[in-house]
Predicted model as a PDB file, atoms N, CA, C, CB and O in Angstrom, pLDDT in the B-factor column:
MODEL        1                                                                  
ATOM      1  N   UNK A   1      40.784 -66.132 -19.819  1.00 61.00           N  
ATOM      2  CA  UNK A   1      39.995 -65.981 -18.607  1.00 61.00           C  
ATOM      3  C   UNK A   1      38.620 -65.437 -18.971  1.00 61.00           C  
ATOM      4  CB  UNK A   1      40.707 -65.052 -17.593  1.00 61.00           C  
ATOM      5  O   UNK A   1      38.494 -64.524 -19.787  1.00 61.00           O  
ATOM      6  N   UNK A   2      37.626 -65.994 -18.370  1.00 80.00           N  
ATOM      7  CA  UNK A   2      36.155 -65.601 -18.626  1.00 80.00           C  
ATOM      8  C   UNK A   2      35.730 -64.524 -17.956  1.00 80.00           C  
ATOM      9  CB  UNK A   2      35.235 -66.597 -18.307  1.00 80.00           C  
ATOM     10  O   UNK A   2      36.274 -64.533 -16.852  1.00 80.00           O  
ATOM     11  N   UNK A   3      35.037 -63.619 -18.080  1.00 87.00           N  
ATOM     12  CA  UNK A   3      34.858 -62.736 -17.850  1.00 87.00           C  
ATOM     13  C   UNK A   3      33.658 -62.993 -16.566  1.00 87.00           C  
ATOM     14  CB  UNK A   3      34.711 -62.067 -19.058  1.00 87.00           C  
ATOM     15  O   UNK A   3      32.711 -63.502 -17.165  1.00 87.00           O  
ATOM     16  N   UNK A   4      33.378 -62.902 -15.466  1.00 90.00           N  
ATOM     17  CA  UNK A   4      32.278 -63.123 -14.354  1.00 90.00           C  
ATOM     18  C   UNK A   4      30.952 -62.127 -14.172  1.00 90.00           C  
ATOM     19  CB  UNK A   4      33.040 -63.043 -13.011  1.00 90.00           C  
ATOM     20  O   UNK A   4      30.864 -60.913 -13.987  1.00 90.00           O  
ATOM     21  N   UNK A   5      30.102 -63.036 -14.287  1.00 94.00           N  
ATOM     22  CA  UNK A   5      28.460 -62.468 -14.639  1.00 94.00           C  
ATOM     23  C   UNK A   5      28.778 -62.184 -12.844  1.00 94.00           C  
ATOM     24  CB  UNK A   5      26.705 -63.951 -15.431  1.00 94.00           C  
ATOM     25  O   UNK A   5      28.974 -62.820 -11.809  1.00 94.00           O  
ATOM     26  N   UNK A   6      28.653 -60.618 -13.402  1.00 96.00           N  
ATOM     27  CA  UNK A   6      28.375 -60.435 -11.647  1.00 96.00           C  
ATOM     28  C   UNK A   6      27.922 -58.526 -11.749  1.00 96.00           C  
ATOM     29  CB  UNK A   6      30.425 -60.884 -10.335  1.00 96.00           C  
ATOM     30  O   UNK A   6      28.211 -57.851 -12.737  1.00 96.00           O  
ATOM     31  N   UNK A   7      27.376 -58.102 -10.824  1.00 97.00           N  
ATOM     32  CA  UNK A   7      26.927 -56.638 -10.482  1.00 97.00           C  
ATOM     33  C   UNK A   7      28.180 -56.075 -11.294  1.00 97.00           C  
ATOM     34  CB  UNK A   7      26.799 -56.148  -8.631  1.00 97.00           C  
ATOM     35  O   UNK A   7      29.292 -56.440 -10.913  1.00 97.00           O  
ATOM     36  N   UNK A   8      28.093 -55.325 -12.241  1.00 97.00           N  
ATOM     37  CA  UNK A   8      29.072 -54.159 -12.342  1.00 97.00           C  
ATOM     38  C   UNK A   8      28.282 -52.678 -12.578  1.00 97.00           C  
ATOM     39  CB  UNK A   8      30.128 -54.477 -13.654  1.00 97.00           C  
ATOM     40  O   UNK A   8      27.094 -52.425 -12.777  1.00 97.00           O  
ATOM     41  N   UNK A   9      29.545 -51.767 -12.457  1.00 97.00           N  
ATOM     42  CA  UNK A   9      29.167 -50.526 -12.545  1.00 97.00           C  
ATOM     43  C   UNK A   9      29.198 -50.446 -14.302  1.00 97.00           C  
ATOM     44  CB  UNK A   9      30.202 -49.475 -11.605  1.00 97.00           C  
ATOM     45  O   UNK A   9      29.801 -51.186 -15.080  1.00 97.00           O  
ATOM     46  N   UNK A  10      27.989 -48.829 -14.700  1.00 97.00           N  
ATOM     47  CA  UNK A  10      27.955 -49.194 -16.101  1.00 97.00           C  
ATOM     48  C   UNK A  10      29.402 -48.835 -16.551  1.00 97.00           C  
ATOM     49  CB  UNK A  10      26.765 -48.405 -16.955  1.00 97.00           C  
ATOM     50  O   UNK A  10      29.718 -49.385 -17.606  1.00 97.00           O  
ATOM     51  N   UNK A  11      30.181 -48.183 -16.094  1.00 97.00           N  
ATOM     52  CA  UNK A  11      31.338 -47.581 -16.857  1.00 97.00           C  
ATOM     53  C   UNK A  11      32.533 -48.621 -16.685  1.00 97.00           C  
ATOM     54  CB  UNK A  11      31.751 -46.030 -16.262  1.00 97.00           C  
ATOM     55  O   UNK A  11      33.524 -48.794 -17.394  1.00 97.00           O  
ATOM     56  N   UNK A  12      32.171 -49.184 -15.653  1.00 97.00           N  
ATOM     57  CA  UNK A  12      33.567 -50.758 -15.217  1.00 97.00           C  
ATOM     58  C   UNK A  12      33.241 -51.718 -16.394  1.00 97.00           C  
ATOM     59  CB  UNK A  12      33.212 -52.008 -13.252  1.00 97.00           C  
ATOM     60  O   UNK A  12      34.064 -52.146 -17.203  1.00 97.00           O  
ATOM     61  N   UNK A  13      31.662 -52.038 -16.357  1.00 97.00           N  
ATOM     62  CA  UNK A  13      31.805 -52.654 -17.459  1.00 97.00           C  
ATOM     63  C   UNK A  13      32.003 -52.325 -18.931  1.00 97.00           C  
ATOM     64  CB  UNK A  13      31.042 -53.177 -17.388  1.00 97.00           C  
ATOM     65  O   UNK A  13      32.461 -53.157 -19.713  1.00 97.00           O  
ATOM     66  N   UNK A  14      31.788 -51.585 -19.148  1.00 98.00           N  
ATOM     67  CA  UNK A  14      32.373 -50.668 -20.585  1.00 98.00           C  
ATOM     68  C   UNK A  14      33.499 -50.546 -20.457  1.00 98.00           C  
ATOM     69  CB  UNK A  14      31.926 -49.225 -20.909  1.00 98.00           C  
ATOM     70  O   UNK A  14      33.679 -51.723 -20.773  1.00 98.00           O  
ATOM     71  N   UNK A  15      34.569 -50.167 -20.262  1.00 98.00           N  
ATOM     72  CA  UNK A  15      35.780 -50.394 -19.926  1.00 98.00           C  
ATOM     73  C   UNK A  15      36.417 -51.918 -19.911  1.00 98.00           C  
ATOM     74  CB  UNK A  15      35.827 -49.813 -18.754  1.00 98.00           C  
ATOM     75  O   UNK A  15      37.608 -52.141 -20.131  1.00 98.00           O  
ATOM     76  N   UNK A  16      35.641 -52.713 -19.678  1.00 97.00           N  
ATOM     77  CA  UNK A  16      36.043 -54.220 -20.223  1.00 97.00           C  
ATOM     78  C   UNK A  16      35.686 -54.614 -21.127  1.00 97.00           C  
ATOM     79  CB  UNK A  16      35.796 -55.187 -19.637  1.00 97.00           C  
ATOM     80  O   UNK A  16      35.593 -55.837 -21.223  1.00 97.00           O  
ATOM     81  N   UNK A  17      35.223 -53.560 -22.495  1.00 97.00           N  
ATOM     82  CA  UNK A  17      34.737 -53.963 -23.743  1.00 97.00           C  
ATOM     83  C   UNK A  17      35.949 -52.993 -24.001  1.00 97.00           C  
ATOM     84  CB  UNK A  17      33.040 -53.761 -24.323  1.00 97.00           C  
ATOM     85  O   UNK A  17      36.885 -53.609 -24.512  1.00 97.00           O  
ATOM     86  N   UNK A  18      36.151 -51.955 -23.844  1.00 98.00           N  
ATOM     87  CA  UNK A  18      36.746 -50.792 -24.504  1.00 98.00           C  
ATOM     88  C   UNK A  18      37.484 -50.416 -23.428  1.00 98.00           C  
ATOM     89  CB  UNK A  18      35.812 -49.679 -25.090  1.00 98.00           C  
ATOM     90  O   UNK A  18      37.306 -49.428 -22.716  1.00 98.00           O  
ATOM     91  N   UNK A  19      38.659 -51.593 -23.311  1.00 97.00           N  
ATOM     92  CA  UNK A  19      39.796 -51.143 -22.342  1.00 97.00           C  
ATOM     93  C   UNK A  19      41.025 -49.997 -22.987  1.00 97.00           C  
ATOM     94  CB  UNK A  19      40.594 -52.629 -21.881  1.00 97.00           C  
ATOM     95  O   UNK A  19      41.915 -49.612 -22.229  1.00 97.00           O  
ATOM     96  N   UNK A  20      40.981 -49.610 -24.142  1.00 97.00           N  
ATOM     97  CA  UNK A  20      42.085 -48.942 -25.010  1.00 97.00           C  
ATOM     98  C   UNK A  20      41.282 -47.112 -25.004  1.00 97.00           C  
ATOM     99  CB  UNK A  20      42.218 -49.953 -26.997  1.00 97.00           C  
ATOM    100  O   UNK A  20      41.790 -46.152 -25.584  1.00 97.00           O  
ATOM    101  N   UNK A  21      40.500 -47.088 -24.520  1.00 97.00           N  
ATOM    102  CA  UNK A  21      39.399 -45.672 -24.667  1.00 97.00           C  
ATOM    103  C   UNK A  21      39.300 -45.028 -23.265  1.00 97.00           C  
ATOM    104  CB  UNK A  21      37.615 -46.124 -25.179  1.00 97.00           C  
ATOM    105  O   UNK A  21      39.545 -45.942 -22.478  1.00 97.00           O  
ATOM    106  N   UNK A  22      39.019 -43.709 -22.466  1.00 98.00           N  
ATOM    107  CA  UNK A  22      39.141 -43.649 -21.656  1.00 98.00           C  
ATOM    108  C   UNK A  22      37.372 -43.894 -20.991  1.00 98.00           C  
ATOM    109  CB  UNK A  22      40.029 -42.599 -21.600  1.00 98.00           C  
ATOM    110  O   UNK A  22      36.421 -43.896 -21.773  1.00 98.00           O  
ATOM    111  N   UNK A  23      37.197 -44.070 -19.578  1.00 97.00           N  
ATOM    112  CA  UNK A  23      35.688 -44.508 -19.402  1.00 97.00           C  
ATOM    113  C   UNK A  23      34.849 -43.650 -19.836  1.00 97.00           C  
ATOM    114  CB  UNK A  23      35.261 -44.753 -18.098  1.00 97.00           C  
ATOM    115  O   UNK A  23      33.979 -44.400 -20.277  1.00 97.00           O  
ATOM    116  N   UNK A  24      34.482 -42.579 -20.030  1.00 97.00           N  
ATOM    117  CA  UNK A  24      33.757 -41.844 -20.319  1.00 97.00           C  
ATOM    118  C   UNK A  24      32.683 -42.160 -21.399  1.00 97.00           C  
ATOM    119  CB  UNK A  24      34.441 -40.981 -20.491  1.00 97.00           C  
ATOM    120  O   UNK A  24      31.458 -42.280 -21.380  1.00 97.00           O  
ATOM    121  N   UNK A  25      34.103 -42.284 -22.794  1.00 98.00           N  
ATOM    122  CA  UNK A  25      33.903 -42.950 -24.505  1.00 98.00           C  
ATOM    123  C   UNK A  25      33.580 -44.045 -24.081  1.00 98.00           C  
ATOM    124  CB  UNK A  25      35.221 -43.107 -25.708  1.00 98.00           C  
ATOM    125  O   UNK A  25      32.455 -44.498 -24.294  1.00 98.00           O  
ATOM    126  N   UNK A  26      34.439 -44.651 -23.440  1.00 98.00           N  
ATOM    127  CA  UNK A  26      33.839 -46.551 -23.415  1.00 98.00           C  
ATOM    128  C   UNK A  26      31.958 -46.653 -23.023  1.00 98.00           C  
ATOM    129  CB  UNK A  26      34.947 -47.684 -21.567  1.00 98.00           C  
ATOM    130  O   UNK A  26      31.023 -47.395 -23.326  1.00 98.00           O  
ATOM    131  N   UNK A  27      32.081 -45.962 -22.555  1.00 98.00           N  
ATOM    132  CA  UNK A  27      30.581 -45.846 -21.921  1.00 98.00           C  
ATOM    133  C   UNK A  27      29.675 -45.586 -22.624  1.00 98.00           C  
ATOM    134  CB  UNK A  27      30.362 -44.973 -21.015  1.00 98.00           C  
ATOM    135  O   UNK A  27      28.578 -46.144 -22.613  1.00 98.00           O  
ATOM    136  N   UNK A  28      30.206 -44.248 -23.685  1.00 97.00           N  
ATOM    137  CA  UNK A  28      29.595 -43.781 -24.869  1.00 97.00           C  
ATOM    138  C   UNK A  28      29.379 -44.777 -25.739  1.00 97.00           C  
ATOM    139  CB  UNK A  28      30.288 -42.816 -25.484  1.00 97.00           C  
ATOM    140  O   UNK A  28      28.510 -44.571 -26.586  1.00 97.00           O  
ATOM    141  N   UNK A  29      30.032 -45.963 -25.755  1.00 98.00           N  
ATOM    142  CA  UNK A  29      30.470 -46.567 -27.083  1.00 98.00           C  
ATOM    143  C   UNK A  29      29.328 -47.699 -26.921  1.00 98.00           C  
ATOM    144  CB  UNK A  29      32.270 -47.142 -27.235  1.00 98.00           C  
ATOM    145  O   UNK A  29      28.474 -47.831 -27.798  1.00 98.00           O  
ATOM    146  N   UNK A  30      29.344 -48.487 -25.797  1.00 98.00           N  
ATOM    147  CA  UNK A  30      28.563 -49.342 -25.308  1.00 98.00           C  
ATOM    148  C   UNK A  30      27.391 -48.899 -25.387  1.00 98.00           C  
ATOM    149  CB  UNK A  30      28.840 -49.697 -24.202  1.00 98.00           C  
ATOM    150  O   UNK A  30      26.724 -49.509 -26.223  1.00 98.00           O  
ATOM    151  N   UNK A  31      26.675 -47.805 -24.679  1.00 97.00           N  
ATOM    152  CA  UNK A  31      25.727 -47.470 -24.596  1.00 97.00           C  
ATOM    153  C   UNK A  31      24.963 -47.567 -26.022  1.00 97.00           C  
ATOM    154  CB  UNK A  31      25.874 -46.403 -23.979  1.00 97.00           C  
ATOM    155  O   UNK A  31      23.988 -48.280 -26.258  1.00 97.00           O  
ATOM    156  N   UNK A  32      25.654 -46.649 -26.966  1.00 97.00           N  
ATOM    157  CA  UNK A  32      25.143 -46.740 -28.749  1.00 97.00           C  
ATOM    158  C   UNK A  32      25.211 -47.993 -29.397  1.00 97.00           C  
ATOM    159  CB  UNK A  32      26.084 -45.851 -29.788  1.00 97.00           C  
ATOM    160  O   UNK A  32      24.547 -48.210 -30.411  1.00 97.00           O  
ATOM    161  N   UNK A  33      26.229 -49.134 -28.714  1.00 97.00           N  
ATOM    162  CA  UNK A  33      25.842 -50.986 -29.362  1.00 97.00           C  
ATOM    163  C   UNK A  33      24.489 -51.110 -28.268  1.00 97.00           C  
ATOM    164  CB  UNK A  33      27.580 -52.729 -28.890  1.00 97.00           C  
ATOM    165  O   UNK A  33      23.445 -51.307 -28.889  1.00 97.00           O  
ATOM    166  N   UNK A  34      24.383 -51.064 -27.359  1.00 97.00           N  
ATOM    167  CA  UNK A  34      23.352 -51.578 -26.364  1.00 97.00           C  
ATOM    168  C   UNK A  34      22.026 -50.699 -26.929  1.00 97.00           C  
ATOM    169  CB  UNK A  34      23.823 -51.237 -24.567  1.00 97.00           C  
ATOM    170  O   UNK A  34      21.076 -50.923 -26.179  1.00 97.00           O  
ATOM    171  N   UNK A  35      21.794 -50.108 -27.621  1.00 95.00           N  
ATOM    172  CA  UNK A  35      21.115 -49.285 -28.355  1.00 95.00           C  
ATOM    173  C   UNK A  35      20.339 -49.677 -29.004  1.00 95.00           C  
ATOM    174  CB  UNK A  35      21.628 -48.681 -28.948  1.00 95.00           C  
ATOM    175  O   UNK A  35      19.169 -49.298 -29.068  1.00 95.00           O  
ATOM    176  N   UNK A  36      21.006 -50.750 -29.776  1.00 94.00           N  
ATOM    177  CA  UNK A  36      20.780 -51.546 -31.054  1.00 94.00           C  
ATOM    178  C   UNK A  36      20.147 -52.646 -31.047  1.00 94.00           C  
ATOM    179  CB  UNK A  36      21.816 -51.874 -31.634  1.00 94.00           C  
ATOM    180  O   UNK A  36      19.798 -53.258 -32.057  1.00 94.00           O  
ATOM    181  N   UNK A  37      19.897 -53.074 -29.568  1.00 96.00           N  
ATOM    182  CA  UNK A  37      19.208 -53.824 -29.151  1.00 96.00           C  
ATOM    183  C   UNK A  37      18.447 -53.873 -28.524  1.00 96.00           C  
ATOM    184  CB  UNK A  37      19.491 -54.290 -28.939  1.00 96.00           C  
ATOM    185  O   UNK A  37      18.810 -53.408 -27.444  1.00 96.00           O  
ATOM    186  N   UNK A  38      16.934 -54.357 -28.488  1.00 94.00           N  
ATOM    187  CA  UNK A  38      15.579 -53.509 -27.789  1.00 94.00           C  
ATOM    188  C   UNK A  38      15.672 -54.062 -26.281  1.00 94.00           C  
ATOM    189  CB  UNK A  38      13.790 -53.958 -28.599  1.00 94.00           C  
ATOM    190  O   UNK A  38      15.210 -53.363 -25.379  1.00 94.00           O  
ATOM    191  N   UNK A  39      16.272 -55.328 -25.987  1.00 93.00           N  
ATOM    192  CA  UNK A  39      15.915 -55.703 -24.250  1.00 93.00           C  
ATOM    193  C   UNK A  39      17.096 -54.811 -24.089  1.00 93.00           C  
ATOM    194  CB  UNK A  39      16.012 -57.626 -23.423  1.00 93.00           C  
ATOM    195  O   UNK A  39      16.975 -54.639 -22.876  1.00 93.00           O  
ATOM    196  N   UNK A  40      18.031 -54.194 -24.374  1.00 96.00           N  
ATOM    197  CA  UNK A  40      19.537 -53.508 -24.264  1.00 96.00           C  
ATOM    198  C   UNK A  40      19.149 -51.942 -23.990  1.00 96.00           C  
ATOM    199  CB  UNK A  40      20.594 -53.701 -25.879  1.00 96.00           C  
ATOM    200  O   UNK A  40      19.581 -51.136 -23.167  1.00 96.00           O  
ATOM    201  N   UNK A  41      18.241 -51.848 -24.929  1.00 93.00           N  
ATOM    202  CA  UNK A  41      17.678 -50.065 -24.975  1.00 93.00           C  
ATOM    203  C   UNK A  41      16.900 -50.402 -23.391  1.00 93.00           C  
ATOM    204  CB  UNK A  41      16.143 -49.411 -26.777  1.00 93.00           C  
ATOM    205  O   UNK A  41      16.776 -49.577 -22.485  1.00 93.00           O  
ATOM    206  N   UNK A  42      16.632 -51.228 -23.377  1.00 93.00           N  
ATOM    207  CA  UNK A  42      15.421 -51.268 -21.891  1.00 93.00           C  
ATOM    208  C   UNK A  42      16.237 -51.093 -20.736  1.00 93.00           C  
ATOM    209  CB  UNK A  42      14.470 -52.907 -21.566  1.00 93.00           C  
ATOM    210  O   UNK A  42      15.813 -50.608 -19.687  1.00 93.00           O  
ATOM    211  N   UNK A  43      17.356 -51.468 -20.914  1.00 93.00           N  
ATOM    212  CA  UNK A  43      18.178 -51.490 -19.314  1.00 93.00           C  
ATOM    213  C   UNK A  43      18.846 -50.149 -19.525  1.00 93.00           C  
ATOM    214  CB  UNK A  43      19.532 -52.950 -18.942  1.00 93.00           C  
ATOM    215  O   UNK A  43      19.388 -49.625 -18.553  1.00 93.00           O  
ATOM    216  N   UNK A  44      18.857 -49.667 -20.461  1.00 94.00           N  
ATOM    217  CA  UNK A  44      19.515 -48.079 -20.541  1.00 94.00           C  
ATOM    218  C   UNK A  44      18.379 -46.900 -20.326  1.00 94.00           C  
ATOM    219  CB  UNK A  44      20.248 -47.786 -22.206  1.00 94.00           C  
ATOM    220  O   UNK A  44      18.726 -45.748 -20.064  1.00 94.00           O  
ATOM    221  N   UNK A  45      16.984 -47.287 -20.459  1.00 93.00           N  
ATOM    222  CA  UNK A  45      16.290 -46.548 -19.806  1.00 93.00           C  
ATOM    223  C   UNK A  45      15.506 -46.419 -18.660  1.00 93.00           C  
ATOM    224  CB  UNK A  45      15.876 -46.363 -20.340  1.00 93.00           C  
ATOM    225  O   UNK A  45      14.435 -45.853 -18.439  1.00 93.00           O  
ATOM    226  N   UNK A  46      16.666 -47.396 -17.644  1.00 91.00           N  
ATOM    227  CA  UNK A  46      16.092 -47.529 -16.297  1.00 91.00           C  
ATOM    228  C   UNK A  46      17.026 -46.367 -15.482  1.00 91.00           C  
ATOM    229  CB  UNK A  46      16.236 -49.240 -15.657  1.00 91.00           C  
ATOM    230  O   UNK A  46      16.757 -45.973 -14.347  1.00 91.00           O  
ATOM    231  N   UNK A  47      18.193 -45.895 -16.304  1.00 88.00           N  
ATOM    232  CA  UNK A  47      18.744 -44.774 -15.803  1.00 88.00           C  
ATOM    233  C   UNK A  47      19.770 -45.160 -14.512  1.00 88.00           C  
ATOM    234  CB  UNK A  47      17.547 -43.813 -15.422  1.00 88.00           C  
ATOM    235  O   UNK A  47      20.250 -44.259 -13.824  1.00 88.00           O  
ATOM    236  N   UNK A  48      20.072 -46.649 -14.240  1.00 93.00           N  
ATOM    237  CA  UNK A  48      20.376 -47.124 -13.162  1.00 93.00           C  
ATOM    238  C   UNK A  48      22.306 -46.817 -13.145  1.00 93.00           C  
ATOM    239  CB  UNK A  48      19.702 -48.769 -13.149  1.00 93.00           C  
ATOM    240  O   UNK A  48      23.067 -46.636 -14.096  1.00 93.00           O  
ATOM    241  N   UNK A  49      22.383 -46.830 -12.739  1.00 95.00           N  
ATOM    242  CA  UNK A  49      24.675 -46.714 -12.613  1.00 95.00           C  
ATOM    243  C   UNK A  49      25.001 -48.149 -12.820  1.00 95.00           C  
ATOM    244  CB  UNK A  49      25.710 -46.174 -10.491  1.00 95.00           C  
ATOM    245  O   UNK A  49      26.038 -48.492 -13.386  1.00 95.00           O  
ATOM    246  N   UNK A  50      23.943 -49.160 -12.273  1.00 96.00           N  
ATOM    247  CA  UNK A  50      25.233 -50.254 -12.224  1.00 96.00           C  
ATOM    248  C   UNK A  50      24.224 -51.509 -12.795  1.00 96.00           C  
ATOM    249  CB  UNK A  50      26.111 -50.597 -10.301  1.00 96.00           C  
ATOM    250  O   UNK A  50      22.997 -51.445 -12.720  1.00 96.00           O  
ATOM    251  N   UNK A  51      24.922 -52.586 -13.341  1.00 97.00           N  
ATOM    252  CA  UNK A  51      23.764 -53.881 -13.636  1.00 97.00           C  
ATOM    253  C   UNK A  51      24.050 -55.004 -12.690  1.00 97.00           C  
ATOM    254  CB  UNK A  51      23.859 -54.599 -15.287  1.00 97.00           C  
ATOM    255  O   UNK A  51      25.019 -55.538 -12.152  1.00 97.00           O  
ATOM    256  N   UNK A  52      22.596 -55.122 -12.747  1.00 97.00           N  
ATOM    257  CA  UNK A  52      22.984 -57.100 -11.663  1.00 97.00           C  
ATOM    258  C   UNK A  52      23.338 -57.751 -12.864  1.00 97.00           C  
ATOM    259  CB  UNK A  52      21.217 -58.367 -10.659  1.00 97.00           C  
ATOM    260  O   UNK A  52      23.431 -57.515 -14.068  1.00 97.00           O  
ATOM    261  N   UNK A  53      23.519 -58.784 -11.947  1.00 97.00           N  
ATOM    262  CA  UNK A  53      24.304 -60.409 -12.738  1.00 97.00           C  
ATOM    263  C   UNK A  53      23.046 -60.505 -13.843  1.00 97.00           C  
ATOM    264  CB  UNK A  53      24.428 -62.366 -11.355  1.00 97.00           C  
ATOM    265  O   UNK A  53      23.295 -60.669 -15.037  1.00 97.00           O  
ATOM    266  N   UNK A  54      21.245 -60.354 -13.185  1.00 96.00           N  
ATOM    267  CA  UNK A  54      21.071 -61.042 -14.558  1.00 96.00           C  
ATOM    268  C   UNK A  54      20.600 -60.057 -15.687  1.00 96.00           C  
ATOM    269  CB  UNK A  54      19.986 -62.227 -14.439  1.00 96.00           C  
ATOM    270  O   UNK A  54      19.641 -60.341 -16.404  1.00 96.00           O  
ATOM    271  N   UNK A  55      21.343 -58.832 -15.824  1.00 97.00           N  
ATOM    272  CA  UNK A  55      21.302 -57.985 -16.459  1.00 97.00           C  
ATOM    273  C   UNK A  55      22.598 -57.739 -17.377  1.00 97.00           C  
ATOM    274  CB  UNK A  55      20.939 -57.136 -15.677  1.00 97.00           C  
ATOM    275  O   UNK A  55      22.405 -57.138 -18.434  1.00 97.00           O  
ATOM    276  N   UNK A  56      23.828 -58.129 -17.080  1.00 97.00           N  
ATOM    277  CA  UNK A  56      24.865 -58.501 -17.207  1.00 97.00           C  
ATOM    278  C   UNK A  56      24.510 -59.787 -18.225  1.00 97.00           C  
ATOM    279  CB  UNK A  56      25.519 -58.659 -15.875  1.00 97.00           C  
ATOM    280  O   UNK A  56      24.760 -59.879 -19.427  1.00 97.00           O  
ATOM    281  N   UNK A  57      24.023 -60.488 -17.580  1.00 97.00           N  
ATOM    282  CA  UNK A  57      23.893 -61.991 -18.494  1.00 97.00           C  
ATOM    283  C   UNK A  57      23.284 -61.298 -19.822  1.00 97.00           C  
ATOM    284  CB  UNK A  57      22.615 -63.444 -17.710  1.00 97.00           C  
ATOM    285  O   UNK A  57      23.920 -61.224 -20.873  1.00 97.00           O  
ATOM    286  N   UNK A  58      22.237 -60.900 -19.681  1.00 97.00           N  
ATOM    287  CA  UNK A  58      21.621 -60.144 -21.074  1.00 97.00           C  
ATOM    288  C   UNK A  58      22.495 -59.718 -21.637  1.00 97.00           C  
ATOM    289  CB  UNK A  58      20.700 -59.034 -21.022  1.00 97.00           C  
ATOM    290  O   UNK A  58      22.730 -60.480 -22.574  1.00 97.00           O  
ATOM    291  N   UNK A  59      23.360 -58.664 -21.627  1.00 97.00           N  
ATOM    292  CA  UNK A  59      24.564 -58.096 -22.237  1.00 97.00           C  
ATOM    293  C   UNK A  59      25.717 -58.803 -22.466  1.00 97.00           C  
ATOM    294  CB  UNK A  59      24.951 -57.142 -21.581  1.00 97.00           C  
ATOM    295  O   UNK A  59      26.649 -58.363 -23.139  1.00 97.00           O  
ATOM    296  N   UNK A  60      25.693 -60.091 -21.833  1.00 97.00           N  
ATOM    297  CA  UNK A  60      26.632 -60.421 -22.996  1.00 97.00           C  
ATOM    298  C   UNK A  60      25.961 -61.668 -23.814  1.00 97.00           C  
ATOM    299  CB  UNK A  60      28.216 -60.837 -22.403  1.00 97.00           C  
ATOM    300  O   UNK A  60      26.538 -62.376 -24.639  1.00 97.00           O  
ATOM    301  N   UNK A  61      24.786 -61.751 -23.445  1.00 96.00           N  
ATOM    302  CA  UNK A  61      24.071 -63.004 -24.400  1.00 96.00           C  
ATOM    303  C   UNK A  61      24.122 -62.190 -25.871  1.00 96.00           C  
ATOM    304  CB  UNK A  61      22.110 -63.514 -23.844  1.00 96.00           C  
ATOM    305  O   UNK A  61      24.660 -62.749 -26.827  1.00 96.00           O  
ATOM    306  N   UNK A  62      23.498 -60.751 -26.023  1.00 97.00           N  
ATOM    307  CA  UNK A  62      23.220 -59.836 -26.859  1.00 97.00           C  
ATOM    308  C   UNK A  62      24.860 -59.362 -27.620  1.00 97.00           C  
ATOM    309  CB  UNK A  62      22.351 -58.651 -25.970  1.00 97.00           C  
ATOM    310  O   UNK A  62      25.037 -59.135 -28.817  1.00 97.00           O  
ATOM    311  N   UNK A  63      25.781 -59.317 -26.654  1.00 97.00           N  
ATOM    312  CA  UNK A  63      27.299 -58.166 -27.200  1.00 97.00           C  
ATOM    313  C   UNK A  63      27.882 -59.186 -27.505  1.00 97.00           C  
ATOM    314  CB  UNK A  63      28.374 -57.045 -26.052  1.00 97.00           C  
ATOM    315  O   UNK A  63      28.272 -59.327 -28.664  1.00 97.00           O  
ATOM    316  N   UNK A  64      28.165 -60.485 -26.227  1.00 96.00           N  
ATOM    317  CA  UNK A  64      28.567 -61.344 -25.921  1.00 96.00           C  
ATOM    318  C   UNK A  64      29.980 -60.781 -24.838  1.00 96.00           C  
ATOM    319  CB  UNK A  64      28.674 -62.135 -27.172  1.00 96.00           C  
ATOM    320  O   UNK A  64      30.029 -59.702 -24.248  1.00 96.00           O  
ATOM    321  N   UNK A  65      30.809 -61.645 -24.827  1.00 95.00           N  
ATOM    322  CA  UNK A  65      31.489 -61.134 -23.276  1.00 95.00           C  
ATOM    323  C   UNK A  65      32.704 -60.627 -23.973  1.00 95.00           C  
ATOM    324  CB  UNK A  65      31.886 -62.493 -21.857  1.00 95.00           C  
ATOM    325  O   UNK A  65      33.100 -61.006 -25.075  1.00 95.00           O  
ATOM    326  N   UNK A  66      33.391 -59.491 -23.008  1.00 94.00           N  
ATOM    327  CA  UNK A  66      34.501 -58.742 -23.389  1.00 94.00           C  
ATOM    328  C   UNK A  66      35.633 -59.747 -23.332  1.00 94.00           C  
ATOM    329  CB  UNK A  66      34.718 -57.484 -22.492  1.00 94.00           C  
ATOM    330  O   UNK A  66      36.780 -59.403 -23.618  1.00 94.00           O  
TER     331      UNK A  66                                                      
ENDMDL                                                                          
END                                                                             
């Protein structure tokens, strides 16, 4: 099943990369790969809780999908 480009919260979606971790770490974990990437560092310093679809699309063009 494909995963759906759609609004998520940042920790829902971290949690569908790092379903075995509790959200907190998953969040942690994502955040430091999304890091690593400069349009990735950009959406982490908008300080926002949740991503649109085409912010989402970026993240998994960059991670690719959980």
């Amino acid at each position: 099943m494909e995963t759906a480009i759609k609004t998520y919260g940042r920790t829902e979606l971290a949690q569908l990369y790092f379903p075995a971790i509790c959200p907190r770490a998953a969040w942690a974990k994502l955040r430091l790969y999304m890091s690593g990437y400069p349009q990735l560092n950009e959406l982490l310093q908008t300080g926002h809780r949740s991503f649109m679809p085409s912010e989402v699309a970026i993240i998994f063009d960059c991670l690719g999908r959980p």
